[in-house]
N, C-alpha and C positions, 0 to 999 in steps of 0.2 A: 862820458864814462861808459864803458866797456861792460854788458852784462854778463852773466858768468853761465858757463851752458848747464842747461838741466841735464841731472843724472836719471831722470824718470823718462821711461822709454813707453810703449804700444804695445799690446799685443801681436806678437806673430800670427803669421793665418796657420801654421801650425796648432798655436794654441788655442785658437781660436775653432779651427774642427776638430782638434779632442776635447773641448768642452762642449761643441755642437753634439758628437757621439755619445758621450756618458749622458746627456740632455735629453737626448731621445731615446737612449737604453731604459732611461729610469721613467720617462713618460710611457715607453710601450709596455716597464713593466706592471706601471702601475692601469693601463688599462687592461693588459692582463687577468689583471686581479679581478679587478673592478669587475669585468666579464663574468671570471668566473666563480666570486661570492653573489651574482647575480643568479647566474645559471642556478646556483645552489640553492638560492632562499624561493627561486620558483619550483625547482624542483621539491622541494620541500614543502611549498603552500601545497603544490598538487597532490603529495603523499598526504598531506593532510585532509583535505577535501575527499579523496579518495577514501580513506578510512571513515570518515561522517558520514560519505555516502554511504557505503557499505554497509554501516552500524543503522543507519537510518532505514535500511530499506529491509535490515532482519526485525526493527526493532517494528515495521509497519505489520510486516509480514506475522510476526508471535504476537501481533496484538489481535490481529485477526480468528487465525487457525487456533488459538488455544481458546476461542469462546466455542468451536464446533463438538459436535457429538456427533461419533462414529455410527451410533446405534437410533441415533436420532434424525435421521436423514438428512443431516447436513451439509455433507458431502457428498456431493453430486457425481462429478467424474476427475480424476487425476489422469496427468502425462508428467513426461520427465520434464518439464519443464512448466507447470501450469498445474493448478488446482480451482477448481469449482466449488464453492460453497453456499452455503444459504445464510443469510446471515439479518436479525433482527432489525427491524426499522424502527417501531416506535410501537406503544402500548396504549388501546383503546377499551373502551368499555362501549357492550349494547345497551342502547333504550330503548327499542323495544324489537319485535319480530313478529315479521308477515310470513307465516310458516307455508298458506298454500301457495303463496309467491315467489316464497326462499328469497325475501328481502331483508335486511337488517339494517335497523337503523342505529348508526355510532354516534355516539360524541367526538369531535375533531378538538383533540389536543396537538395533533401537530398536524404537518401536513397530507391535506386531503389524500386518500386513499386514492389507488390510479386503477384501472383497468388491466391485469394478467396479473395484479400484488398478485404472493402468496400469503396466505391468513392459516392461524390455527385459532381455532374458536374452542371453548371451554363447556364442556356440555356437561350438564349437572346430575340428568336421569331422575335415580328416584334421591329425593332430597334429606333424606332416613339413611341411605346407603353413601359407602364411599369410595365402597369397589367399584363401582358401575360407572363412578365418572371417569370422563374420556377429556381428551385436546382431538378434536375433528381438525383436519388439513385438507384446504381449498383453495380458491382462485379465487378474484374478483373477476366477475365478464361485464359490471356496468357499474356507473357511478354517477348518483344527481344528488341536487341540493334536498333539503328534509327541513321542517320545521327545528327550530332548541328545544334540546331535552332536559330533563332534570328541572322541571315546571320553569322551564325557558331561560334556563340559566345557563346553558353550555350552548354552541354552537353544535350543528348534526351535519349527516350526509347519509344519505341511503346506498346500500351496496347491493348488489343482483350475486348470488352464490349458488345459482341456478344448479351448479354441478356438487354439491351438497346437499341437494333434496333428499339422498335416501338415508344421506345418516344424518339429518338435522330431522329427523320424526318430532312430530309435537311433542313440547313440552321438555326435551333435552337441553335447548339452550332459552334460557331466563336472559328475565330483563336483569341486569347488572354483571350479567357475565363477560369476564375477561376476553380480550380480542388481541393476537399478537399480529403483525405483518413480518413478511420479509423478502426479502430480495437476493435475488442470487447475482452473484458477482467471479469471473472467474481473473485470478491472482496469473500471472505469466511474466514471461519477457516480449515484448512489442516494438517493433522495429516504427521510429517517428522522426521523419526529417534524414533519413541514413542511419542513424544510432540508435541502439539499442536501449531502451529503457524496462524499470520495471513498472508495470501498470496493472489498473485494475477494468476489464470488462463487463459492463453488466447487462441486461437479459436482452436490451434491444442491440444490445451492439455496439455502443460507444466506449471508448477505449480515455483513462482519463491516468495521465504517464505521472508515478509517485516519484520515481529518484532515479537517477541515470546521469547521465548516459554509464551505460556497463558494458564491459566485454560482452561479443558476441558469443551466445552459447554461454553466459558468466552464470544464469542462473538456473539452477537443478534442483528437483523434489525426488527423495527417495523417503519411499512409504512402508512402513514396519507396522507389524502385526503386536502382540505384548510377549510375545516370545524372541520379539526382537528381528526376525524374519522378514526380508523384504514380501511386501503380497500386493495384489492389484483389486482386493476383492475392501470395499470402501469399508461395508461393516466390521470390516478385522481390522481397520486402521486404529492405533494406538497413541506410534510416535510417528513424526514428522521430522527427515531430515531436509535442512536447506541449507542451498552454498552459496555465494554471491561474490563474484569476481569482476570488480571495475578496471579497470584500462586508462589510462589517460594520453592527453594525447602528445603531454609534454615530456619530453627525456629529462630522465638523470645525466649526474657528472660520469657516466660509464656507457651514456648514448642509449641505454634502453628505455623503452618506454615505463612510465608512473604506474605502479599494480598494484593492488592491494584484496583480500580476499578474507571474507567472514563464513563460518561453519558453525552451525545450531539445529539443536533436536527438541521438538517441541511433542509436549502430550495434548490430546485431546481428549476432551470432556469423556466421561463413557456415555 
């Protein structure tokens, strides 16, 4: 018996490279995409990133400069790009004082006092009067260990304020008088590894990088008087403006580089 021929035929190779064509149209277009909602959501984490930075590095900056006083020599020196300050370390108390020595002996609630601190010391004068007391501002030039004060209950250190002998006269600074330190630090942009960060300098020299990397030249201080007046003279500093301009290094869907940029005006203590 005779089989009967099938009516089911193959594909042509015709149809066979228009379905190879629409196959690879719709795979190229879909890596397309795929590309470029890629490209999108990095350029988009780096807008993000960029903005934190930026917000991070005013929010370090106004935490700092709105603790300083203009008239209180906390403010050392400004540039267009860099500010100098002084700025509190920690809070001691004297137990007792070797006045022809100009030694004083602290209690250590935090850490040990260093050599070049700067200290302001609380002088009492006459103890009837309340015009006559002063905050004296010195130096530390020495630093050794001391017996516990406070009938040996706190741990101590003695400090040499050699350069304070003439306004530490007998009898100005008591035993229980307040003892502040501080440290000057100067706030900038500092170039580490190629890139520009914001960081903070302090007296010996070491450079410790807060937030970055920033556009070069991203960050700028313009210094106002209370009349609003830009001035260069520290005691007439009021307000503080600062700019901060990051860079990134990844493009947008338009090829240009990631930017983002924060502007704030901060008051200073009077």
């Amino acid at each position: 018996m005779r089989q009967a021929p099938s009516n089911r035929g193959g594909f042509t190779l015709a149809e066979l490279l228009v379905v190879l064509v629409l196959a690879t149209i719709t795979a190229g277009s879909a890596v397309v995409v795929f590309i470029n909602s890629n490209r999108v959501h990095v350029a988009q984490t780096a807008q993000i990133q960029a903005q934190q930075t930026a917000r991070a590095g005013i929010d370090i900056l106004a935490a700092e400069l709105r603790e300083v006083s203009n008239t209180g020599g906390d403010i050392i020196a400004i540039g267009p790009d860099s500010v100098s300050i002084r700025l509190m370390e920690q809070w001691t108390m004297v137990c007792d004082v070797d006045y022809p020595n100009s030694i004083l002996t602290v209690m250590t609630l935090g850490p040990t006092l260093s050599v070049n601190d700067s200290i302001v010391l609380f002088a009492e004068n006459d103890t009837l009067r309340l015009e006559d007391d002063a905050w004296l501002i010195g130096q530390v030039s020495a630093v050794s260990t001391a017996p516990n004060c406070v009938g040996g209950t706190f741990m101590a250190h003695e400090i040499d304020v050699s350069g304070m002998a003439g306004a530490m006269a007998v009898d100005t600074v008591r035993t229980g008088a307040p003892l502040r330190t501080f440290t000057h630090y100067t706030y900038g942009s500092y170039s580490l590894g190629g890139e520009t960060y914001v960081g903070r300098r302090d007296s010996g020299g070491t450079m410790t990088p807060l937030v970055g990397p920033i556009r070069p030249g991203g960050l700028a201080f313009t210094f106002r008087d209370a009349a609003g007046a830009t001035t260069t003279t520290v005691t007439d500093i009021a307000l503080i403006d600062v700019s901060l301009a990051i860079e990134s290094d990844v493009a947008d869907t338009n090829n240009t580089q990631v930017r983002d940029s924060v502007f704030a005006t901060f008051f200073v203590r009077n």
